[in-house]
N, CA, C and O atoms as a Tinker XYZ file with bonds, in Angstrom:
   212  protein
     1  N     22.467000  -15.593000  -79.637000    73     2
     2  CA    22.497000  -15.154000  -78.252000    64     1     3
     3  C     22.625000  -16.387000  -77.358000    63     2     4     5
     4  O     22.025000  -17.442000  -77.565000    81     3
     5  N     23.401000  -16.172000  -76.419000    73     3     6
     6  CA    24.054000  -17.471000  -75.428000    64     5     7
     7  C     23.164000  -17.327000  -74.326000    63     6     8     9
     8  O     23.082000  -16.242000  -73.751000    81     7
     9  N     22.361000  -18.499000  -73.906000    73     7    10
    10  CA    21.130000  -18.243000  -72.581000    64     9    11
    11  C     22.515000  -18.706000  -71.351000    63    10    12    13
    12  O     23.549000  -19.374000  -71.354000    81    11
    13  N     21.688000  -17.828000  -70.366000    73    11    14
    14  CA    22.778000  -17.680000  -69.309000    64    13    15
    15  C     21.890000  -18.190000  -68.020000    63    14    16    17
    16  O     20.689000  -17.923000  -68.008000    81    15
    17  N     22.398000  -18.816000  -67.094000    73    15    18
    18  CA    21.652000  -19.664000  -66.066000    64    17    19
    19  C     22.014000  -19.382000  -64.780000    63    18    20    21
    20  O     23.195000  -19.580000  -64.497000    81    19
    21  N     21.132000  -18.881000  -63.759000    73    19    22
    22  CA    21.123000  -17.859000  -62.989000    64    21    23
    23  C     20.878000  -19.043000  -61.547000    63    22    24    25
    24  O     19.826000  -19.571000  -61.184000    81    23
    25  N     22.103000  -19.160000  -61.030000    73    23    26
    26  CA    21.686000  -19.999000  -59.883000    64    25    27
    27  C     21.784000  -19.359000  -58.775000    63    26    28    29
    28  O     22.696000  -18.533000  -58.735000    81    27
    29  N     20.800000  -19.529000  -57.374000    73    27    30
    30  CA    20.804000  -19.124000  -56.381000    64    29    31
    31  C     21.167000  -20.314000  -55.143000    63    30    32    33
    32  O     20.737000  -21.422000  -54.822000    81    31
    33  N     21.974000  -19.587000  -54.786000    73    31    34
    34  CA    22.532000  -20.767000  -53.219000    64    33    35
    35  C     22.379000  -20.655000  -51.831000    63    34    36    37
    36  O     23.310000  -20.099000  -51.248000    81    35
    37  N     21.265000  -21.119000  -51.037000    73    35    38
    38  CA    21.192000  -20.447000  -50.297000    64    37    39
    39  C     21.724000  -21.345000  -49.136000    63    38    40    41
    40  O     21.494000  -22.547000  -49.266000    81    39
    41  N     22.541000  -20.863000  -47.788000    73    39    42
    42  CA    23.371000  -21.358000  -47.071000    64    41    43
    43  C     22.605000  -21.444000  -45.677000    63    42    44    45
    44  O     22.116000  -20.382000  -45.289000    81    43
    45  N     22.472000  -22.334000  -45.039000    73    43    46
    46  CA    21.927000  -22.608000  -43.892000    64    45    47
    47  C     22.450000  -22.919000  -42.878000    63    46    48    49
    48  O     21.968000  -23.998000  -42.532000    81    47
    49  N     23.454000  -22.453000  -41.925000    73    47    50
    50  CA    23.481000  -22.962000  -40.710000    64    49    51
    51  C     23.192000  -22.776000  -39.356000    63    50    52    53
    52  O     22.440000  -21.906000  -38.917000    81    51
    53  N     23.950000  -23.807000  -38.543000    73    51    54
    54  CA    23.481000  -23.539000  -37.436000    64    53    55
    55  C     24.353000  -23.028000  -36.563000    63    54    56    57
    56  O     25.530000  -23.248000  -36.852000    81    55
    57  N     24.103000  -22.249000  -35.321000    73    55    58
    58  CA    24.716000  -21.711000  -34.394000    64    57    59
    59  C     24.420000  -22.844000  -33.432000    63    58    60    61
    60  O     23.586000  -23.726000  -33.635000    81    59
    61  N     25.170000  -22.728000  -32.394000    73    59    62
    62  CA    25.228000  -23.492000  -31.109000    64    61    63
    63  C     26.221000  -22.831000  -29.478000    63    62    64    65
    64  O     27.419000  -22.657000  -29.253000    81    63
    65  N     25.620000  -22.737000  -29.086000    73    63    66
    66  CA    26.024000  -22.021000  -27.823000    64    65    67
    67  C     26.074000  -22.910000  -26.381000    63    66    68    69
    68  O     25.176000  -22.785000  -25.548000    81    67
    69  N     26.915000  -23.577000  -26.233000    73    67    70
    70  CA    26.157000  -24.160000  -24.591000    64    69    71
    71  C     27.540000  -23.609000  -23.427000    63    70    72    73
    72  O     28.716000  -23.866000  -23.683000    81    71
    73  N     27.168000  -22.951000  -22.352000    73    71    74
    74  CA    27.475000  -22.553000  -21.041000    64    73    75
    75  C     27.533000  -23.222000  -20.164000    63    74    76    77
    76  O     26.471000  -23.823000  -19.999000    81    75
    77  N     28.222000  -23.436000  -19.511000    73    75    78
    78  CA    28.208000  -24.416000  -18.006000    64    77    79
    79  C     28.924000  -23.710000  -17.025000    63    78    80    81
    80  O     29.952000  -23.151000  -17.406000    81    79
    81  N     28.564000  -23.604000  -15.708000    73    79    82
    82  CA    29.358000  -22.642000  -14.906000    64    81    83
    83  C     29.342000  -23.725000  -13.475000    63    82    84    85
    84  O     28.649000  -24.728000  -13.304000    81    83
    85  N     30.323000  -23.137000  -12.602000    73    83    86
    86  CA    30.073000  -24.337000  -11.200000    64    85    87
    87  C     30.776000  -23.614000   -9.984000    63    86    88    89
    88  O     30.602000  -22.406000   -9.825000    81    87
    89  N     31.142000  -23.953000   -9.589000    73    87    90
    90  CA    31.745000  -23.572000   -7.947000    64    89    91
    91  C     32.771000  -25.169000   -7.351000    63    90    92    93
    92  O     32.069000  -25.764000   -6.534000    81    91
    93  N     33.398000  -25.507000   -7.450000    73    91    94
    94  CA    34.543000  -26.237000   -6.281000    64    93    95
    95  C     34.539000  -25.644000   -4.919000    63    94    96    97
    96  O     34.696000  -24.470000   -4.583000    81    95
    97  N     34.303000  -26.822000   -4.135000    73    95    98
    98  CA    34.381000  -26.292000   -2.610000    64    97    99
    99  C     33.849000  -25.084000   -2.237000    63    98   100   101
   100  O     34.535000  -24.104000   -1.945000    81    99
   101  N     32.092000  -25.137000   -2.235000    73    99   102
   102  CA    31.501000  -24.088000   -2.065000    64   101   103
   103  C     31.415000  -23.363000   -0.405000    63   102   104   105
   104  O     31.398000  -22.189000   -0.035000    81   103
   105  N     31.367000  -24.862000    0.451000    73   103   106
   106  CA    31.798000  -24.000000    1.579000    64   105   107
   107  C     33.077000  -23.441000    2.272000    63   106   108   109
   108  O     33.296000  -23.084000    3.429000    81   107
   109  N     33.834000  -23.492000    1.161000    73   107   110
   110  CA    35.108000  -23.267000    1.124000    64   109   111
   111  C     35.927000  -23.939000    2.433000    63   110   112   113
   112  O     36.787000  -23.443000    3.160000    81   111
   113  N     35.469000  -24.918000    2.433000    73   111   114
   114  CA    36.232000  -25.837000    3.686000    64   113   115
   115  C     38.144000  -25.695000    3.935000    63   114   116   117
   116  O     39.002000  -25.783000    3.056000    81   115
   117  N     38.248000  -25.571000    4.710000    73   115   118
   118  CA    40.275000  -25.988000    4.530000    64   117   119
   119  C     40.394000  -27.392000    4.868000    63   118   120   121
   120  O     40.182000  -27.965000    5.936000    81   119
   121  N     40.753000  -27.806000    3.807000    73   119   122
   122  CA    41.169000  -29.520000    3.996000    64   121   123
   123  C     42.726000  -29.944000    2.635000    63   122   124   125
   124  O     43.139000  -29.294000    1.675000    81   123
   125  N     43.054000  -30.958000    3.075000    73   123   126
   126  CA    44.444000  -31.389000    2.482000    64   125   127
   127  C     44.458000  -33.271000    2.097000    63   126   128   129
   128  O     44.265000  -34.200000    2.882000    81   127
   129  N     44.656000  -33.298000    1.131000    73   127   130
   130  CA    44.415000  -34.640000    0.700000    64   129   131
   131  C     45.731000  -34.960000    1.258000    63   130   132   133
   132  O     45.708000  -36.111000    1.693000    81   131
   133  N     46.835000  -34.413000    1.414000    73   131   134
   134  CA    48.289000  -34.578000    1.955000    64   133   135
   135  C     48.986000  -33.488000    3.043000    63   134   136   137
   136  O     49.341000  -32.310000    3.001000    81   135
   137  N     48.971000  -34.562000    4.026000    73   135   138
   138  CA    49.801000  -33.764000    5.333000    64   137   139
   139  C     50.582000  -32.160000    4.654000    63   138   140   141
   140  O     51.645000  -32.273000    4.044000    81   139
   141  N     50.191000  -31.295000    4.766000    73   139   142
   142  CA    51.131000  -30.016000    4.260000    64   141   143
   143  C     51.154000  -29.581000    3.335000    63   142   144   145
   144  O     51.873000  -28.606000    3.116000    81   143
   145  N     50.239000  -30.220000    2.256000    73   143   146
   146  CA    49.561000  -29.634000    0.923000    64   145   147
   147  C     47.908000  -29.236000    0.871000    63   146   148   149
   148  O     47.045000  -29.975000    0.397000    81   147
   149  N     47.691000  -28.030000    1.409000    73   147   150
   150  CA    46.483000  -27.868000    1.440000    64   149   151
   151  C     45.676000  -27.262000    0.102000    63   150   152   153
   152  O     46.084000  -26.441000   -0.719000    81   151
   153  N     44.247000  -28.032000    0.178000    73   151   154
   154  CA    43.731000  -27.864000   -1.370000    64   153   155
   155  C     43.283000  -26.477000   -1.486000    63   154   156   157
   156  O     42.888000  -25.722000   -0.597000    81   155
   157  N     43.401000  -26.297000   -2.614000    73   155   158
   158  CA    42.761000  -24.372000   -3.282000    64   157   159
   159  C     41.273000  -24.566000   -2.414000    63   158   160   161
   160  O     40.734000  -25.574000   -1.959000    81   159
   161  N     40.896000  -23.186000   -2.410000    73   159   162
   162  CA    39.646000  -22.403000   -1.345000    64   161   163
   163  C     38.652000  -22.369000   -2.206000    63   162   164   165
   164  O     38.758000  -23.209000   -3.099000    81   163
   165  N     37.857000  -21.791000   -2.245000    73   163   166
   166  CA    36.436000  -21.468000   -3.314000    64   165   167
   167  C     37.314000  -20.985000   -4.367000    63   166   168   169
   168  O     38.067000  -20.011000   -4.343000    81   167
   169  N     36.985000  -22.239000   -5.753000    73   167   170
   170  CA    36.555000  -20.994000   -6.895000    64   169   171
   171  C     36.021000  -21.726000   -7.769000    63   170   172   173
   172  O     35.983000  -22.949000   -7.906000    81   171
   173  N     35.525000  -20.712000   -8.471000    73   171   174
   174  CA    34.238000  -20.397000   -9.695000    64   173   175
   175  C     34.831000  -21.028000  -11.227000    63   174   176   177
   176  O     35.852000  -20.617000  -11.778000    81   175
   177  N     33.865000  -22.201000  -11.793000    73   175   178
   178  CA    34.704000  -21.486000  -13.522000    64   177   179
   179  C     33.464000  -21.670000  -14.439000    63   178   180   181
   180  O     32.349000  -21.927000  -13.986000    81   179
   181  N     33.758000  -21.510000  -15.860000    73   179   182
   182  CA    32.756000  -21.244000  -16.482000    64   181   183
   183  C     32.953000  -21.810000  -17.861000    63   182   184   185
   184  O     33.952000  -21.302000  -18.370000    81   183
   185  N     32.285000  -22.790000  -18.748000    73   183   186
   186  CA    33.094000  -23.101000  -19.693000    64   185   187
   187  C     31.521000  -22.223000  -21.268000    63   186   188   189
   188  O     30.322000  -21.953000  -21.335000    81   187
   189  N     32.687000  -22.187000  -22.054000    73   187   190
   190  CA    31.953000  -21.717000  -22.940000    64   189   191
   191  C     31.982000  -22.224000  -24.435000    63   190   192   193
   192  O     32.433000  -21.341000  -25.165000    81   191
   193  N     31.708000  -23.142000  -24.977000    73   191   194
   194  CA    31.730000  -23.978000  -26.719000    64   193   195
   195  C     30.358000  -22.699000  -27.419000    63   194   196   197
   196  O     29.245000  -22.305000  -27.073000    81   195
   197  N     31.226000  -22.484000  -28.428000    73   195   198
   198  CA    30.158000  -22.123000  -29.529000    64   197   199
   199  C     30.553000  -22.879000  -30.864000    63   198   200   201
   200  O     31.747000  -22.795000  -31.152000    81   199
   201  N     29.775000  -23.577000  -31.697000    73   199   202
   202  CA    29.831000  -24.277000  -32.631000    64   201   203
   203  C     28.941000  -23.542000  -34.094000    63   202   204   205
   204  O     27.906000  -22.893000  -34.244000    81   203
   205  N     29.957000  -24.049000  -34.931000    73   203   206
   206  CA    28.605000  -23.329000  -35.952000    64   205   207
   207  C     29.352000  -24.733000  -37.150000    63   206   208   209
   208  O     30.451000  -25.254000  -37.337000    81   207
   209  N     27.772000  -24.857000  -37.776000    73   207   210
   210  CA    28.332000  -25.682000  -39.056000    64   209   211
   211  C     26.728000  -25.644000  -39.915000    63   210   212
   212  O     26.606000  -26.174000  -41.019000    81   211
């Protein structure tokens, strides 16, 4: 009889989540870094990384 060898593996990782959110030109000013090019108004963004290893 052939002995048979019973391995267990157990896998561990990690999750990772990080969020960052912001606002540009919150008082939504009108201004132009160049005579006749005026800069974008309020807005919002949001970034999102999830990592796993």
């Amino acid at each position: 009889m052939k002995p048979y060898m019973l391995s267990l593996v157990f896998v561990f990782s990690q999750l990772k989540l990080i969020a960052q959110g912001g606002v540009n030109n919150l008082l939504d000013r009108n201004y132009a870094l160049m005579e006749g090019f005026p800069e974008a108004g309020r807005n919002y963004f949001l970034n999102l990384a999830f990592t796993h290893y």
